[in-house]
C-alpha positions as CSV (number, residue, x, y, z in Angstrom):
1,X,110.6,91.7,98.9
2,X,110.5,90.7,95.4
3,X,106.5,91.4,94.5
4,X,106.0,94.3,91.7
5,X,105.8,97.8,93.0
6,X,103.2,99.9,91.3
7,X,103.3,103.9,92.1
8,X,100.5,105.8,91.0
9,X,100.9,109.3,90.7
10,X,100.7,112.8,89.5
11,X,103.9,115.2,89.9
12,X,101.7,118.3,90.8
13,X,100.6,116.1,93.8
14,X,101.8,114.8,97.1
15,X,103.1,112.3,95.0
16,X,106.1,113.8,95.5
17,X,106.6,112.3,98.8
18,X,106.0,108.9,98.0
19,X,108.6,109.6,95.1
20,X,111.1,110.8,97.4
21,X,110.5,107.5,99.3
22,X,110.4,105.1,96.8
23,X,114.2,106.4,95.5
24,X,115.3,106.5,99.2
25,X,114.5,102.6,98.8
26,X,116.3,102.5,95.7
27,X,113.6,99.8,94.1
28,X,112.7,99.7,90.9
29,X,109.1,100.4,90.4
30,X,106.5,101.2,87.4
31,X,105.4,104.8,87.1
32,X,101.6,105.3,86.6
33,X,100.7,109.1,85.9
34,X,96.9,109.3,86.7
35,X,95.1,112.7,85.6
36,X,93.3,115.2,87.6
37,X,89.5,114.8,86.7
38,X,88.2,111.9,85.0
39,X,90.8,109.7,85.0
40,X,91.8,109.8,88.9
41,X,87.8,109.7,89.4
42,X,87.4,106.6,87.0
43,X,86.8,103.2,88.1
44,X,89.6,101.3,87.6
45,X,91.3,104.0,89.3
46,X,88.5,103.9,92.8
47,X,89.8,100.1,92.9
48,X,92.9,101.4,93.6
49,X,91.9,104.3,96.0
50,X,88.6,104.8,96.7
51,X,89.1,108.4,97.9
52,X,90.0,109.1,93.5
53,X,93.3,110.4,94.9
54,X,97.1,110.4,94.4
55,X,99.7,109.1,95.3
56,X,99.0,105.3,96.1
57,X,101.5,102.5,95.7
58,X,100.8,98.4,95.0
59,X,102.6,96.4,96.1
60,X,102.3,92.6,95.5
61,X,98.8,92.4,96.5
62,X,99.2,95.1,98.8
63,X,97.9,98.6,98.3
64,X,98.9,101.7,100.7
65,X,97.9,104.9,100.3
66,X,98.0,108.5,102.5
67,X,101.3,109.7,101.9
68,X,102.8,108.5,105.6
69,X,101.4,105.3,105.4
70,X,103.5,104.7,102.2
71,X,106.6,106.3,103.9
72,X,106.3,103.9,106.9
73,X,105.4,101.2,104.6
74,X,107.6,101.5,102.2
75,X,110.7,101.7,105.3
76,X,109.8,98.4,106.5
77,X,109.3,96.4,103.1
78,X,113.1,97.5,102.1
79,X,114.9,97.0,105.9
80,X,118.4,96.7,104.2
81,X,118.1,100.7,103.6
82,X,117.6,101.4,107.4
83,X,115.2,104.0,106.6
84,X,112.8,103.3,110.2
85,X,115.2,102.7,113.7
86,X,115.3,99.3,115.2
87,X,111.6,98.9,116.8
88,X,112.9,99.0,120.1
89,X,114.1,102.8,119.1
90,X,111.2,104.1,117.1
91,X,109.4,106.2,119.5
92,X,110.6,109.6,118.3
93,X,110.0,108.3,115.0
94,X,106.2,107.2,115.4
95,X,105.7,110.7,117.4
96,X,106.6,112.8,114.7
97,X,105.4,110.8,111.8
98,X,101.6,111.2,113.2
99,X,102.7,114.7,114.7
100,X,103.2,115.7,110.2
101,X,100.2,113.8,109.5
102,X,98.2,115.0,112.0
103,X,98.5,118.6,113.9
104,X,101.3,120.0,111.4
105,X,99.2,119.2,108.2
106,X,95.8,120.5,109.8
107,X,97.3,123.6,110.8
108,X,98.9,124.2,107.7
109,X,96.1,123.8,105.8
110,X,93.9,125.5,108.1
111,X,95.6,128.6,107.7
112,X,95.8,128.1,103.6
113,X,92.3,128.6,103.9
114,X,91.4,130.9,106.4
115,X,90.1,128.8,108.9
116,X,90.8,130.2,112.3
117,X,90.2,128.0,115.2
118,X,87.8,130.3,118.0
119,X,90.0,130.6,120.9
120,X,87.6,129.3,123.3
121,X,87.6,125.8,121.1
122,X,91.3,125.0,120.6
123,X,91.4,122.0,122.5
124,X,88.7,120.2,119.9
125,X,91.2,121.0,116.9
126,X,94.0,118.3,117.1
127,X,96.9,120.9,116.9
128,X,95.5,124.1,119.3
129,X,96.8,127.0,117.1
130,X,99.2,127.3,114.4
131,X,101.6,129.3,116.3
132,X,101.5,126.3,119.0
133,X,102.2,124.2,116.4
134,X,105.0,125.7,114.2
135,X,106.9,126.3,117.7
136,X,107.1,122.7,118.7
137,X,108.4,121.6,115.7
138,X,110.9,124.5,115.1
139,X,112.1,123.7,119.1
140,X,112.6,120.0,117.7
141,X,114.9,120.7,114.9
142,X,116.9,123.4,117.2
143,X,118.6,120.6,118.9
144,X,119.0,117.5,116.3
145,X,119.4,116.9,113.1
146,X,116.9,114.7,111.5
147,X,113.8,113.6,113.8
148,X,115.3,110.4,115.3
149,X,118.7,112.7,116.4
150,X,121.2,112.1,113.8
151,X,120.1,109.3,111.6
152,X,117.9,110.3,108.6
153,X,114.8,108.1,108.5
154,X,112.0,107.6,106.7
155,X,109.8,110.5,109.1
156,X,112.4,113.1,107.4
157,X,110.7,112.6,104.3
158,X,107.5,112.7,105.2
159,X,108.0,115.4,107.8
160,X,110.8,117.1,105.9
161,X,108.6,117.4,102.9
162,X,105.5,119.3,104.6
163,X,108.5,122.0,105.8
164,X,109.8,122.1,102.1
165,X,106.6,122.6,100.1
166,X,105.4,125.1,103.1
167,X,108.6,127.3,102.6
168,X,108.5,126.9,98.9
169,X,105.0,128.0,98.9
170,X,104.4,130.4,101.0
171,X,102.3,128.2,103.7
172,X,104.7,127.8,106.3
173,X,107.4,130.9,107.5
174,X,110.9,130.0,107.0
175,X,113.1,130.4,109.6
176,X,116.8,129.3,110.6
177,X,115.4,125.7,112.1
178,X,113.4,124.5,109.0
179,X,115.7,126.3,106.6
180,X,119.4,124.2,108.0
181,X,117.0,121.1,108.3
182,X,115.4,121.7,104.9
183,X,119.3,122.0,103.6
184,X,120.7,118.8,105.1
185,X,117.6,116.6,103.5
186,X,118.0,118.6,99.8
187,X,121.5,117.0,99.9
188,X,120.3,113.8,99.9
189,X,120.6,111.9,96.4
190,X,117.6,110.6,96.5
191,X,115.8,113.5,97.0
192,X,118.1,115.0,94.2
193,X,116.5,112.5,91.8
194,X,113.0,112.4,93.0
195,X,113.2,115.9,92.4
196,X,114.7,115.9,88.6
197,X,112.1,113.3,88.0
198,X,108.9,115.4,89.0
199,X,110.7,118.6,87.6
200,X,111.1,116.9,84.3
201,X,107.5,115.3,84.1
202,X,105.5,118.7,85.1
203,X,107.9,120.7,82.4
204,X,106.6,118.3,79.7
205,X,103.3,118.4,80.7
206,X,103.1,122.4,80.4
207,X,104.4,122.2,77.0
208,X,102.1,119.5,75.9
């Protein structure tokens, strides 16, 4: 696909999955930094993503936003990269894309806050408990290496990236599983640069 690619972002934002993603695709796209407050809240910016939030990407006359939206998008408008399994294979990959999007980011976040589910009303909460949670995915990565088995895909980046930011802040518990998953995806060029790109653009904006 040939159509402009637009990425709207901030780097102290989840825009640093969609980053990730877009050098995994190795397209060339045009950086838009949007602002906390006014800016992200503006107008022109609501046409974009009515929700005044980042990251978002256009694409042609597409826009996608919700950070594994744009990683599943993002997989099948650059095929050649084989970032999403042939679609007769993509079960595992559809399972644990939604399993990040949904239970692992409301527990997460639930517990960032304080938020205990009562016992007693743990089957209305998407994900049960934390603990529930967190097991299921450590019991995944103890027996493959990437979600789909051995092939990195585009659910590593999404999925890979809630276990990274939780370990490097404190709002999810390392432990061997995420830590040997968390090191095969660092390796990852991509992720390299996507990395050096935020690093650079926060560092700038501290000093300014």
């Amino acid at each position: 696909m040939s159509e402009k690619l637009v990425f709207y972002t901030n780097p102290m934002s989840r825009g640093q999955i969609a980053r990730w993603m877009l050098e995994e695709t190795g397209a060339e796209y045009e950086q838009v930094i949007i602002e906390y407050g006014e800016q992200m809240k503006s107008v022109a910016y609501l046409t974009i993503n009515p929700m005044g939030k980042v990251p978002a990407i256009q694409h042609g006359d597409h826009v996608v936003t919700e950070c594994a939206a744009i990683c599943a998008y993002l997989a099948d408008a650059f095929p050649q990269q084989q970032l999403a399994p042939p679609k007769s294979e993509r079960a595992d990959y559809y399972r644990w894309l939604f399993f990040a999007a949904g239970p692992l980011e409301a527990a997460i976040t639930n517990r960032s806050l304080g938020v205990k589910v009562p016992d007693d009303q743990e089957r209305m909460a998407g994900y049960g408990n934390y603990d529930l949670t967190i097991s299921v995915l450590r019991d995944l990565f103890a027996s493959r290496n990437f979600v789909c088995g051995d092939e990195f895909s585009a659910a590593d980046v999404y999925l890979g990236s809630h276990i990274d930011f939780g370990m490097q802040f404190g709002t999810l518990e390392a432990n061997p599983e995420f830590e040997a998953y968390a090191a095969r995806f660092r390796e990852r060029p991509a992720y390299i640069k996507a990395r050096q790109i935020d690093g650079e653009l926060i560092a700038a904006a501290q000093q300014s």
